[in-house]
mmCIF file of the protein (N, C-alpha, C, O) and its ligand, coordinates in Angstrom:
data_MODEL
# 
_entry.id   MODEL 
# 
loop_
_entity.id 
_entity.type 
_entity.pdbx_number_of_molecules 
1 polymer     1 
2 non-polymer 1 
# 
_entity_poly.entity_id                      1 
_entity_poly.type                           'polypeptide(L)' 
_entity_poly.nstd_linkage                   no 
_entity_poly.nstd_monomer                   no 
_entity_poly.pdbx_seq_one_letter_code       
;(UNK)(UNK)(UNK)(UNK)(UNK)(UNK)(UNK)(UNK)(UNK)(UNK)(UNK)(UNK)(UNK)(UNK)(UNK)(UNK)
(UNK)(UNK)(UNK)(UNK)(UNK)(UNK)(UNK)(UNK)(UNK)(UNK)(UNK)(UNK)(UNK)(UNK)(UNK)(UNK)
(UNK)(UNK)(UNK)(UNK)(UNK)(UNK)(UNK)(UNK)(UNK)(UNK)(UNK)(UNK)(UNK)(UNK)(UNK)(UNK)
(UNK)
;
_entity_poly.pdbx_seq_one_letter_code_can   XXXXXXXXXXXXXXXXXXXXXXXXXXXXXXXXXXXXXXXXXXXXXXXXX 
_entity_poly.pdbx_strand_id                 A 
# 
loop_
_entity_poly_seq.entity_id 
_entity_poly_seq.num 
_entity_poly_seq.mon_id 
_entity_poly_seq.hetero 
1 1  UNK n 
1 2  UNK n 
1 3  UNK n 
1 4  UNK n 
1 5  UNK n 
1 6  UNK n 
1 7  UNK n 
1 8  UNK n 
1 9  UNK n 
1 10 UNK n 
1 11 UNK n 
1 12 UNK n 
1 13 UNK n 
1 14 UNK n 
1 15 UNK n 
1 16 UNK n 
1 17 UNK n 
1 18 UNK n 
1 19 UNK n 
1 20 UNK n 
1 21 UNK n 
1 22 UNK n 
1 23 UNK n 
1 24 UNK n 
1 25 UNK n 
1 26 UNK n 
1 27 UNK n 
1 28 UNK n 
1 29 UNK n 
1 30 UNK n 
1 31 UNK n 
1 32 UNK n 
1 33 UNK n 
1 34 UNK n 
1 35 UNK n 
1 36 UNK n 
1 37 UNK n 
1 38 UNK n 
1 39 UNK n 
1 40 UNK n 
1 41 UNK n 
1 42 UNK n 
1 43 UNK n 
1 44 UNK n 
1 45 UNK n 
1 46 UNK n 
1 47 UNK n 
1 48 UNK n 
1 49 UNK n 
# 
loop_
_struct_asym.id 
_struct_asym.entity_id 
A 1 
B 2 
# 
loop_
_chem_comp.id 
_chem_comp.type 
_chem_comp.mon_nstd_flag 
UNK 'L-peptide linking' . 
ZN  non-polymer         . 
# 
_pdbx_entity_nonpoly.entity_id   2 
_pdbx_entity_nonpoly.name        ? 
_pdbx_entity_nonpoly.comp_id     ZN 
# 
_pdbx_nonpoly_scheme.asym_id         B 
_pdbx_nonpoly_scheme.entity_id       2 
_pdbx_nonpoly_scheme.mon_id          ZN 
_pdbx_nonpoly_scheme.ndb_seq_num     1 
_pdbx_nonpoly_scheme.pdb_seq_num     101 
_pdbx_nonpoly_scheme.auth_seq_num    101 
_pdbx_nonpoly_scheme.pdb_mon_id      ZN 
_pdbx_nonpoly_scheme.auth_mon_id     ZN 
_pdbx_nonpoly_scheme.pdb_strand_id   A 
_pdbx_nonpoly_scheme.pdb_ins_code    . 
# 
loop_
_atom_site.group_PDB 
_atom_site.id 
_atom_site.type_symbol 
_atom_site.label_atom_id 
_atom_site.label_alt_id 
_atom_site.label_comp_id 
_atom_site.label_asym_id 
_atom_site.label_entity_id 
_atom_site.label_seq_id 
_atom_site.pdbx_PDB_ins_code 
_atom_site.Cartn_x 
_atom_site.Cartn_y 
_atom_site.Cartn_z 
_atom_site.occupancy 
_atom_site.B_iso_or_equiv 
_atom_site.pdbx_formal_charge 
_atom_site.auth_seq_id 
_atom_site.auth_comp_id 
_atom_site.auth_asym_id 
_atom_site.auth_atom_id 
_atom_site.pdbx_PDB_model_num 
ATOM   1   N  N  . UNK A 1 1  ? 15.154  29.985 7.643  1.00 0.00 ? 1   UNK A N  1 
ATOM   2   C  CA . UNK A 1 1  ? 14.007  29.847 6.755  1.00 0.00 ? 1   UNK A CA 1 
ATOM   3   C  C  . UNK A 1 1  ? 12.982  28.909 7.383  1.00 0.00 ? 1   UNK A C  1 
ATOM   4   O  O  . UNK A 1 1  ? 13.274  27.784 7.786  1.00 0.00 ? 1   UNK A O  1 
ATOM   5   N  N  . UNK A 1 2  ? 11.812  29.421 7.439  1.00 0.00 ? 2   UNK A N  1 
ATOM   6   C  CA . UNK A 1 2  ? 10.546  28.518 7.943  1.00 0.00 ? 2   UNK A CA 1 
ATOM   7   C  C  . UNK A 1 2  ? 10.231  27.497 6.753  1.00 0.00 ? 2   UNK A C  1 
ATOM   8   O  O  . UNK A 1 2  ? 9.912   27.729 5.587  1.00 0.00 ? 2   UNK A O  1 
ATOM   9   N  N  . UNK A 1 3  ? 10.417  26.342 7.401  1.00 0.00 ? 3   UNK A N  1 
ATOM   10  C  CA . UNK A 1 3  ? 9.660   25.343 6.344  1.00 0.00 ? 3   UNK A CA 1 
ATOM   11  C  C  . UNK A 1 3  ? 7.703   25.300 6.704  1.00 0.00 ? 3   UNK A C  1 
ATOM   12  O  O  . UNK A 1 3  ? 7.459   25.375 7.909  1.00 0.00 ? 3   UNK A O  1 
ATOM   13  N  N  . UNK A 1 4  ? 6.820   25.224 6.052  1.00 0.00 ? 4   UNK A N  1 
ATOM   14  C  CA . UNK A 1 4  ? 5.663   24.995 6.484  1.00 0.00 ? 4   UNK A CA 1 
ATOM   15  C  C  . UNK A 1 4  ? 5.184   23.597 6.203  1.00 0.00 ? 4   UNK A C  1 
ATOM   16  O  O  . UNK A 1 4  ? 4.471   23.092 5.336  1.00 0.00 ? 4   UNK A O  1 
ATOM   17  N  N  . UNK A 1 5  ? 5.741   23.223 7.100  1.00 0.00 ? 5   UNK A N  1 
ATOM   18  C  CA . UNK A 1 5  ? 5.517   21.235 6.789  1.00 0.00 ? 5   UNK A CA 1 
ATOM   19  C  C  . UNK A 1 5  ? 3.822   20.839 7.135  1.00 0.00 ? 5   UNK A C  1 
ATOM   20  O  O  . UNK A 1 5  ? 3.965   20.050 8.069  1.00 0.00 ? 5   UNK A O  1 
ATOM   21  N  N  . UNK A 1 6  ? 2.934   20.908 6.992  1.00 0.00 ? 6   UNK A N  1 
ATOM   22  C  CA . UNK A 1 6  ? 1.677   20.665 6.927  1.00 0.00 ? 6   UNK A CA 1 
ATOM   23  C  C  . UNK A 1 6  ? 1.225   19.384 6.937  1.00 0.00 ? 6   UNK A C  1 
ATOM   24  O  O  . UNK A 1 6  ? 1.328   18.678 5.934  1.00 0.00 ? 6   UNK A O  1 
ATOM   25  N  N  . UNK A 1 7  ? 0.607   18.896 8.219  1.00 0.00 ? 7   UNK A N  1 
ATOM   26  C  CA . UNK A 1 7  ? 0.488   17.474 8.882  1.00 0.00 ? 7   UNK A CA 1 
ATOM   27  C  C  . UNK A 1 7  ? -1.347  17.192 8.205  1.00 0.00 ? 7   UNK A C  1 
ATOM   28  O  O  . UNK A 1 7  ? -2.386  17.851 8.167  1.00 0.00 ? 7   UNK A O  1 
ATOM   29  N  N  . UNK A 1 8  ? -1.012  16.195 7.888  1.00 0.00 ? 8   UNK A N  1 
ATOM   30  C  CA . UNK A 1 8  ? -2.452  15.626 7.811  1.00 0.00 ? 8   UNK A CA 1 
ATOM   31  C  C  . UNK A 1 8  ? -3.345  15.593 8.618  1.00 0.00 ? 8   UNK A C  1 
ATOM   32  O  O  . UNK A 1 8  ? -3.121  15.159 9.748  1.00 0.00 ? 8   UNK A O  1 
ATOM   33  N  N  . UNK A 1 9  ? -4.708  16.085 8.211  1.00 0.00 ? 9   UNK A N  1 
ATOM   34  C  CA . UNK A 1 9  ? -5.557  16.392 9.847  1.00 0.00 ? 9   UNK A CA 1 
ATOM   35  C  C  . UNK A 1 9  ? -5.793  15.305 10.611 1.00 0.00 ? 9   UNK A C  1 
ATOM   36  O  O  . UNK A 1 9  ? -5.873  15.354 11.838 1.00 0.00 ? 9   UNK A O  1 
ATOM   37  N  N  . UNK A 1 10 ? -5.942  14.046 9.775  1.00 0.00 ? 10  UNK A N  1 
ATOM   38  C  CA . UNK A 1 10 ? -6.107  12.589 9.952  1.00 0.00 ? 10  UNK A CA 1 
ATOM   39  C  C  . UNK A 1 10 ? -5.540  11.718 10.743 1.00 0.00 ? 10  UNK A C  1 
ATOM   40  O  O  . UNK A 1 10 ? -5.920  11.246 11.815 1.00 0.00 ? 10  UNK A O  1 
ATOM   41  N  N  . UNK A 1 11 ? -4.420  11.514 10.004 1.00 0.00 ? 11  UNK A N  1 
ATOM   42  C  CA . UNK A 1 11 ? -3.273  10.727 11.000 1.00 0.00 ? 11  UNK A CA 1 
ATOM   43  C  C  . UNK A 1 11 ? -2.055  11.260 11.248 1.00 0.00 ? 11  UNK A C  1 
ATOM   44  O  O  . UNK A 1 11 ? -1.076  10.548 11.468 1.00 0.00 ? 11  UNK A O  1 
ATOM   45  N  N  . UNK A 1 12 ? -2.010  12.667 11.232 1.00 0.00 ? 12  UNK A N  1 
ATOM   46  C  CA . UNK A 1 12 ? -0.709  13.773 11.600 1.00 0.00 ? 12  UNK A CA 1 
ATOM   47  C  C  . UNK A 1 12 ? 0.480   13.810 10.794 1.00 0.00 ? 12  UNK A C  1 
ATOM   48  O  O  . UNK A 1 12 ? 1.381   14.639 10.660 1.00 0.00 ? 12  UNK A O  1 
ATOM   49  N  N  . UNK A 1 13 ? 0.173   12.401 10.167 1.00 0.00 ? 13  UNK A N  1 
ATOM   50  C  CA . UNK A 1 13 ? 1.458   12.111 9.136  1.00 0.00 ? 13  UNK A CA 1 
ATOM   51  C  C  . UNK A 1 13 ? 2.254   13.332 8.593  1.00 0.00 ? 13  UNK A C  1 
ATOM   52  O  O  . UNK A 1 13 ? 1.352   14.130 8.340  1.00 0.00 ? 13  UNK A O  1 
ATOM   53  N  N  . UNK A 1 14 ? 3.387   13.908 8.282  1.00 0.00 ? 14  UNK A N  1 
ATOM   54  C  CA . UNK A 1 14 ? 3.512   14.974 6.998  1.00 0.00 ? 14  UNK A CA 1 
ATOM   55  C  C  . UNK A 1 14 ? 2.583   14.274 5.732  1.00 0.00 ? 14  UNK A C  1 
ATOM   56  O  O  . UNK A 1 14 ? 2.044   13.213 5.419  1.00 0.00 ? 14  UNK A O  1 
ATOM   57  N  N  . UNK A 1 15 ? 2.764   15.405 5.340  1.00 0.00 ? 15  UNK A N  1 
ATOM   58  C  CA . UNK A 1 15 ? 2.644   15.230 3.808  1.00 0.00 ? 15  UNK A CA 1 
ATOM   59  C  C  . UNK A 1 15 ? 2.996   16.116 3.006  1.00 0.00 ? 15  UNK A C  1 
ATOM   60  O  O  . UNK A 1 15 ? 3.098   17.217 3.547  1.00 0.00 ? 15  UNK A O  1 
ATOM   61  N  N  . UNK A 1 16 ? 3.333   16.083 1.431  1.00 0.00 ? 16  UNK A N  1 
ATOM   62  C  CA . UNK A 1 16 ? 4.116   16.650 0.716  1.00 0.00 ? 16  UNK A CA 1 
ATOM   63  C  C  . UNK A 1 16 ? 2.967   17.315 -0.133 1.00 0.00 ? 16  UNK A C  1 
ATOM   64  O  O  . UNK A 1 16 ? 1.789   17.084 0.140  1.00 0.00 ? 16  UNK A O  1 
ATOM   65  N  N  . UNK A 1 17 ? 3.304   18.078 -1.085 1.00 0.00 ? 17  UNK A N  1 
ATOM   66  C  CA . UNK A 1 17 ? 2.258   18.942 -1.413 1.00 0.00 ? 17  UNK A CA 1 
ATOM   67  C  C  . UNK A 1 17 ? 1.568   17.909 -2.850 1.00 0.00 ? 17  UNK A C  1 
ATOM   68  O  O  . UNK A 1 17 ? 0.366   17.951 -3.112 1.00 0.00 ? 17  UNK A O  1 
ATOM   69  N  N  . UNK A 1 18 ? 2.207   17.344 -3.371 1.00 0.00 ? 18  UNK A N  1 
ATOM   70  C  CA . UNK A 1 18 ? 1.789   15.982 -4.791 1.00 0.00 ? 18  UNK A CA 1 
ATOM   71  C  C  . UNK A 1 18 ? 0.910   14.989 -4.004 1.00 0.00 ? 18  UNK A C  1 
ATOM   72  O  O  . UNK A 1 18 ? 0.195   14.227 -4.655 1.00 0.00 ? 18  UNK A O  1 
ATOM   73  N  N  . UNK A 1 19 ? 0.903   14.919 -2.342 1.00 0.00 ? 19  UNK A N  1 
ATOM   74  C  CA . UNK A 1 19 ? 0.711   13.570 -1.646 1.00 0.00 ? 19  UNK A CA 1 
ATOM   75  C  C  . UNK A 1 19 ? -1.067  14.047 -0.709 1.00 0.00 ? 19  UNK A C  1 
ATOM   76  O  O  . UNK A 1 19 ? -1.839  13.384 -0.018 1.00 0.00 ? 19  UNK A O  1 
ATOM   77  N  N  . UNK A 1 20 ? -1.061  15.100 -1.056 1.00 0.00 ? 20  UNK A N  1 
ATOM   78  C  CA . UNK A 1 20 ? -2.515  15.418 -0.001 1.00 0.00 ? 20  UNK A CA 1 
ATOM   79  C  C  . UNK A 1 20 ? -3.530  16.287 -0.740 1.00 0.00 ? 20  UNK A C  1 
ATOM   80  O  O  . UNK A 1 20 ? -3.246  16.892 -1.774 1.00 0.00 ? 20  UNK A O  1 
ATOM   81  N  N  . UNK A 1 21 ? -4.878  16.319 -0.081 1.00 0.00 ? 21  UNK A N  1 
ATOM   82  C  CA . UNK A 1 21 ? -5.316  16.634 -0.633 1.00 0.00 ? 21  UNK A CA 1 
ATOM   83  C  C  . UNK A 1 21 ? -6.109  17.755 0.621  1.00 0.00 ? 21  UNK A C  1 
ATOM   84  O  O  . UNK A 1 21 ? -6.046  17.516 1.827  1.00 0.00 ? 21  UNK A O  1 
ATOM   85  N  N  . UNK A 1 22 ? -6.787  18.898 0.068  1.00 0.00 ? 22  UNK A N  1 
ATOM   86  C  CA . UNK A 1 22 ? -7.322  19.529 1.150  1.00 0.00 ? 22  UNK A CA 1 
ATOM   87  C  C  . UNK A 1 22 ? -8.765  19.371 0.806  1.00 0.00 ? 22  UNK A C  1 
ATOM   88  O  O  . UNK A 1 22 ? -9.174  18.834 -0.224 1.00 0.00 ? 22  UNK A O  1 
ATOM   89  N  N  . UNK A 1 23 ? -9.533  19.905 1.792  1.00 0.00 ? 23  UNK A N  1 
ATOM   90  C  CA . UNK A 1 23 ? -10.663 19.625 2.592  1.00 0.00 ? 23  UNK A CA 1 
ATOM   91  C  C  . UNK A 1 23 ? -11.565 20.663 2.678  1.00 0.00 ? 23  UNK A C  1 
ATOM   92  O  O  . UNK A 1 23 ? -11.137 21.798 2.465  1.00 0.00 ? 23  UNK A O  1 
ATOM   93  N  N  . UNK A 1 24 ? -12.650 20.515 2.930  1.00 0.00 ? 24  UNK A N  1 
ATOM   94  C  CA . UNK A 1 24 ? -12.893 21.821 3.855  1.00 0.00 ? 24  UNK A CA 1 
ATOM   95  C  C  . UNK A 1 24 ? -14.802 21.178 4.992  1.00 0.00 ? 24  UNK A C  1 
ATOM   96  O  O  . UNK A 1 24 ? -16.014 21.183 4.772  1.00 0.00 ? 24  UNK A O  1 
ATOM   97  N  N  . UNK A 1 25 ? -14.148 20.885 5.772  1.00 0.00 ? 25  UNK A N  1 
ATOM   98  C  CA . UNK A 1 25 ? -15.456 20.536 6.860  1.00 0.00 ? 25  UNK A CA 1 
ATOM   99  C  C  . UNK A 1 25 ? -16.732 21.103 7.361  1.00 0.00 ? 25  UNK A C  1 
ATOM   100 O  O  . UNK A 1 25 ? -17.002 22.303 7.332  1.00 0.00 ? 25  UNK A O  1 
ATOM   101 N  N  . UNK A 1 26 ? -17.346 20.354 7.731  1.00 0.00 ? 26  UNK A N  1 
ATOM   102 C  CA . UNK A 1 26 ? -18.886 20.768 7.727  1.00 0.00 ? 26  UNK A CA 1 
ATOM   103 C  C  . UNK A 1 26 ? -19.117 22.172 8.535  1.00 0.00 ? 26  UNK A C  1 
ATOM   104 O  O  . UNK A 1 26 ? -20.132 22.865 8.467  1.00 0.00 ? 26  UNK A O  1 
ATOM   105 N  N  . UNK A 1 27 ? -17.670 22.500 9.501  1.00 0.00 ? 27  UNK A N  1 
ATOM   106 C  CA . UNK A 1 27 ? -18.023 23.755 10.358 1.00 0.00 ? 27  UNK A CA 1 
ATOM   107 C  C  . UNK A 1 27 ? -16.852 25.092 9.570  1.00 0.00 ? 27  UNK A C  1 
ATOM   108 O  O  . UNK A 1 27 ? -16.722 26.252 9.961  1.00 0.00 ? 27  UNK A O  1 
ATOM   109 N  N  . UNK A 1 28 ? -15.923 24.211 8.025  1.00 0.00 ? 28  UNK A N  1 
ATOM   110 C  CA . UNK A 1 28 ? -15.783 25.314 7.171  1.00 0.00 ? 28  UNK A CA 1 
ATOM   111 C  C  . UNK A 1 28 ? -14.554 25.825 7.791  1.00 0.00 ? 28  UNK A C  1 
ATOM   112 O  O  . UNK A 1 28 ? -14.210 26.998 7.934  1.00 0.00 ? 28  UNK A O  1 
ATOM   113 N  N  . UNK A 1 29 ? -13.737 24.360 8.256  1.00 0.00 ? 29  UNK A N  1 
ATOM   114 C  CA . UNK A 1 29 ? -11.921 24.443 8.158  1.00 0.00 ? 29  UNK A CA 1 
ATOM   115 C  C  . UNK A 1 29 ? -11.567 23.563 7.412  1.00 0.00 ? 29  UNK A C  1 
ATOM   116 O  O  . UNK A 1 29 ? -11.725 22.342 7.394  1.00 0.00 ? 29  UNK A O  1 
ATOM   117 N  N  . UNK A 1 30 ? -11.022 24.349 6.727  1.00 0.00 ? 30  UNK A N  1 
ATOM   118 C  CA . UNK A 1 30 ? -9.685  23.571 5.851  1.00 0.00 ? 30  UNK A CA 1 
ATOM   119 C  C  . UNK A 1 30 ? -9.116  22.722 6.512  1.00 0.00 ? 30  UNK A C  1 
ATOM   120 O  O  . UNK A 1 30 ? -8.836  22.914 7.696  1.00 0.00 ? 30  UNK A O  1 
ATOM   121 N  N  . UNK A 1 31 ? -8.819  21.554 5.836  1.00 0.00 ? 31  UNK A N  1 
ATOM   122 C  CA . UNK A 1 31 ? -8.257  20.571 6.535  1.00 0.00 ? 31  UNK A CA 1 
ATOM   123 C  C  . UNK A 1 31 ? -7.069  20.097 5.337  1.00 0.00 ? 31  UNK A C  1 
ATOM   124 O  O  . UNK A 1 31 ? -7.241  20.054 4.119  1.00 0.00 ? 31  UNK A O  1 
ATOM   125 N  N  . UNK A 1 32 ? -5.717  19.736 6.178  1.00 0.00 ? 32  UNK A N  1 
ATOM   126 C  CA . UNK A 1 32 ? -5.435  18.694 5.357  1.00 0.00 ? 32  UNK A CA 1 
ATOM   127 C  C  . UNK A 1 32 ? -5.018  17.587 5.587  1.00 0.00 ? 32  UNK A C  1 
ATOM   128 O  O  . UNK A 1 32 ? -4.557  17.163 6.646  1.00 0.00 ? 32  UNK A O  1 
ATOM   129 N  N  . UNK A 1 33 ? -5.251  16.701 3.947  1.00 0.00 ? 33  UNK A N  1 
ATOM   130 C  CA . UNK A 1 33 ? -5.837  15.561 4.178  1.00 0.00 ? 33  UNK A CA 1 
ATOM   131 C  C  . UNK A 1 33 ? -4.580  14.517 3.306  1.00 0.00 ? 33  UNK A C  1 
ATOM   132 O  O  . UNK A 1 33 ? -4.497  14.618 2.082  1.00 0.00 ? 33  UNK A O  1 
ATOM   133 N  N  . UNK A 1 34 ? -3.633  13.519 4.095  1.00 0.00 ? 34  UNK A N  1 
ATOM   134 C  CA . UNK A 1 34 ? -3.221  12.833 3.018  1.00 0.00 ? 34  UNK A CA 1 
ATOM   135 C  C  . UNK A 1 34 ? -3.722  11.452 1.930  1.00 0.00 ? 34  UNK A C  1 
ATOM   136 O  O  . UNK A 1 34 ? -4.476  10.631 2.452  1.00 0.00 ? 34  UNK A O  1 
ATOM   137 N  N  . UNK A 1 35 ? -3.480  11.314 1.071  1.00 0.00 ? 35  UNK A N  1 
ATOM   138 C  CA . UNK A 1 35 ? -3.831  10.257 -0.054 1.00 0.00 ? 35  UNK A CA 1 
ATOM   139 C  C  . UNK A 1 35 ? -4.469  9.549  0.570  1.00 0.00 ? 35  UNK A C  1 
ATOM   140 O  O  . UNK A 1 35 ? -5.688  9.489  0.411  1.00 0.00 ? 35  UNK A O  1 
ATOM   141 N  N  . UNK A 1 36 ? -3.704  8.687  1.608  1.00 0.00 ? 36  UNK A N  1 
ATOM   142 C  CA . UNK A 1 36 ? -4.377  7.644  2.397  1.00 0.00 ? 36  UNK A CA 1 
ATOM   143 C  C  . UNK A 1 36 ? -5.156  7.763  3.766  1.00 0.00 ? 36  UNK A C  1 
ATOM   144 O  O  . UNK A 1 36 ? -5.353  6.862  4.582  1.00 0.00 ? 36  UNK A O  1 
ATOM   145 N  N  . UNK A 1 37 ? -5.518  8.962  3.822  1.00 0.00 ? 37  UNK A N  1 
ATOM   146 C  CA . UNK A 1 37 ? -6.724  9.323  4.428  1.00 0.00 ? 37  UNK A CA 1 
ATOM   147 C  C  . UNK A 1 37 ? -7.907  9.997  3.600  1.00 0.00 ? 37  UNK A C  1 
ATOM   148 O  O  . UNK A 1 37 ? -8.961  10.340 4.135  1.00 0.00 ? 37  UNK A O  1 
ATOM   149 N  N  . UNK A 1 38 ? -7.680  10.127 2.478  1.00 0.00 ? 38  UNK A N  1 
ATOM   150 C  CA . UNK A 1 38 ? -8.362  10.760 1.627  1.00 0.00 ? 38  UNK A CA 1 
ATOM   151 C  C  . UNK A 1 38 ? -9.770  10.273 1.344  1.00 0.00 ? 38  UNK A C  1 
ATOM   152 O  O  . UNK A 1 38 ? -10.674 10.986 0.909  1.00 0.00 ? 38  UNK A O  1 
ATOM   153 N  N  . UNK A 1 39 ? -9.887  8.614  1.721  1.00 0.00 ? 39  UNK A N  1 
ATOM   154 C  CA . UNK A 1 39 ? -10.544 7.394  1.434  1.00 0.00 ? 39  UNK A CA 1 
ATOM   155 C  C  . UNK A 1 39 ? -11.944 8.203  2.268  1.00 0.00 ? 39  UNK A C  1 
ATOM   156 O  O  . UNK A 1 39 ? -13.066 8.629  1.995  1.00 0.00 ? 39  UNK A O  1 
ATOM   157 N  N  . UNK A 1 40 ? -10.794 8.043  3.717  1.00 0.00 ? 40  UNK A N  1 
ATOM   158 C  CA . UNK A 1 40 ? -11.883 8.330  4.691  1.00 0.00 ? 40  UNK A CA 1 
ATOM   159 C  C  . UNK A 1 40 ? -12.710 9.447  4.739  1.00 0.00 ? 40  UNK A C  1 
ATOM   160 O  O  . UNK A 1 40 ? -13.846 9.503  5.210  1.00 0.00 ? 40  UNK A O  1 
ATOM   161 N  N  . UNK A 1 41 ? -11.808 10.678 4.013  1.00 0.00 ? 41  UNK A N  1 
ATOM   162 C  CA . UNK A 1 41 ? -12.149 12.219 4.345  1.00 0.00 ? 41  UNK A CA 1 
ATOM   163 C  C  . UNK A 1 41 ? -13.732 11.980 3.313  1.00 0.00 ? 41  UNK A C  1 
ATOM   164 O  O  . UNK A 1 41 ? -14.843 12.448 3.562  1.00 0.00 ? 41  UNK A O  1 
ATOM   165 N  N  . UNK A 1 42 ? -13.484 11.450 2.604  1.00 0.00 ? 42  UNK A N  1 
ATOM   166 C  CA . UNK A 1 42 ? -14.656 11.222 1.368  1.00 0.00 ? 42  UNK A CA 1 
ATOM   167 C  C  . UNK A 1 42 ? -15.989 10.791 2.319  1.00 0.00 ? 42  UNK A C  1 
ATOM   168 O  O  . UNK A 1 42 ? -17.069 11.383 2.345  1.00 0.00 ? 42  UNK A O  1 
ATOM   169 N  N  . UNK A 1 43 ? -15.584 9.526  3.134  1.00 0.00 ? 43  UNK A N  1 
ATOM   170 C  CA . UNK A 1 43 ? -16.950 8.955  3.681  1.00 0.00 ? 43  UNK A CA 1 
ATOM   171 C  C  . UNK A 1 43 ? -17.508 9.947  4.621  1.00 0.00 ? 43  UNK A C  1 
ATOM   172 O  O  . UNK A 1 43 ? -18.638 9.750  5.067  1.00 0.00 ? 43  UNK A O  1 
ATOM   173 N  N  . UNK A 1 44 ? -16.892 10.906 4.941  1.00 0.00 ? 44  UNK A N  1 
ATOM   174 C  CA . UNK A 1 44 ? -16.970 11.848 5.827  1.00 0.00 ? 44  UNK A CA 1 
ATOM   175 C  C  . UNK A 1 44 ? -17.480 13.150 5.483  1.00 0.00 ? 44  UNK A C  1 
ATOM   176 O  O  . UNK A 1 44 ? -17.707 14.144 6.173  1.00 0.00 ? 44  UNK A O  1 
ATOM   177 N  N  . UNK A 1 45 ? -17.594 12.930 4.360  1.00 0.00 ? 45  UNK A N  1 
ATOM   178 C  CA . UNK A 1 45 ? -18.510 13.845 3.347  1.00 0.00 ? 45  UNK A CA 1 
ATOM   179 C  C  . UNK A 1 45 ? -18.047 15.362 3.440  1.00 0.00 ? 45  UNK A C  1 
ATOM   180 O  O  . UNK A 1 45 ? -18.857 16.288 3.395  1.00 0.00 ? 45  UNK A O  1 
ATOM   181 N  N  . UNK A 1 46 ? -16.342 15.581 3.608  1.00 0.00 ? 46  UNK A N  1 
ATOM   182 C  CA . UNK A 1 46 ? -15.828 16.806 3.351  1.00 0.00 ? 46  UNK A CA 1 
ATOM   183 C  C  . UNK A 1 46 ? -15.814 17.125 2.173  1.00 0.00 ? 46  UNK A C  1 
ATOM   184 O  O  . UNK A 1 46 ? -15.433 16.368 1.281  1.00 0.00 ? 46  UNK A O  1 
ATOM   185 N  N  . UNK A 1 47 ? -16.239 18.330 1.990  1.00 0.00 ? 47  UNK A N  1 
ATOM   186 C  CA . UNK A 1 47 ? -16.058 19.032 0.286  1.00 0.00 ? 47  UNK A CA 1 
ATOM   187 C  C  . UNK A 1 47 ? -14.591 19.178 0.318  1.00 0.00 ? 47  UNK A C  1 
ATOM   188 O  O  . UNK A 1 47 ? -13.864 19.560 1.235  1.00 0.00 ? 47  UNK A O  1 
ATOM   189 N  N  . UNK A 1 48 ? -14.272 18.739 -1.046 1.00 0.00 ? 48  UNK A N  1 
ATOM   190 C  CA . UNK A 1 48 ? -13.047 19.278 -1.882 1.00 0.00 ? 48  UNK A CA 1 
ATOM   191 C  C  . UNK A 1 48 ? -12.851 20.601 -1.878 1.00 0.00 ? 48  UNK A C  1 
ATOM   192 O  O  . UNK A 1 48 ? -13.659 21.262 -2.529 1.00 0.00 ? 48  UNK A O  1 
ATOM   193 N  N  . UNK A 1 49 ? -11.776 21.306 -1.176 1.00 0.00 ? 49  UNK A N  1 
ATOM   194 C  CA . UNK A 1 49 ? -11.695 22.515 -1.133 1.00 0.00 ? 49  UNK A CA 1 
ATOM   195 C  C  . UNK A 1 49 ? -11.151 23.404 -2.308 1.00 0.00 ? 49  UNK A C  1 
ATOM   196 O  O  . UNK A 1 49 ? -11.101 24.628 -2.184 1.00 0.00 ? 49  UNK A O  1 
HETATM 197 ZN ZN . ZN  B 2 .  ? -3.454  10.940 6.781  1.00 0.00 2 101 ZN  A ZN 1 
# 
């Protein structure tokens, strides 16, 4: 069975699906993003996907 463990675009960390949040960037990839990069993804002016 494939797990799809999905790394934070940020700091590569895992993250769990309650713990991140996704993204979507100015050139319109999804990103994901955990809690505690979330701060940053904001100043960075990614839309909430
Ligand atoms: Zn992160």
């Amino acid at each position: 069975m494939i797990m799809f463990k999905r790394k934070c675009s940020i700091c590569t960390k895992k993250t769990t699906k309650s713990l991140r949040r996704e993204y979507v960037t100015d050139l319109g990839k999804k990103i994901i993003v955990c809690l505690q990069c979330a701060e940053y993804a904001e100043k960075r002016a990614f839309r909430k996907a």
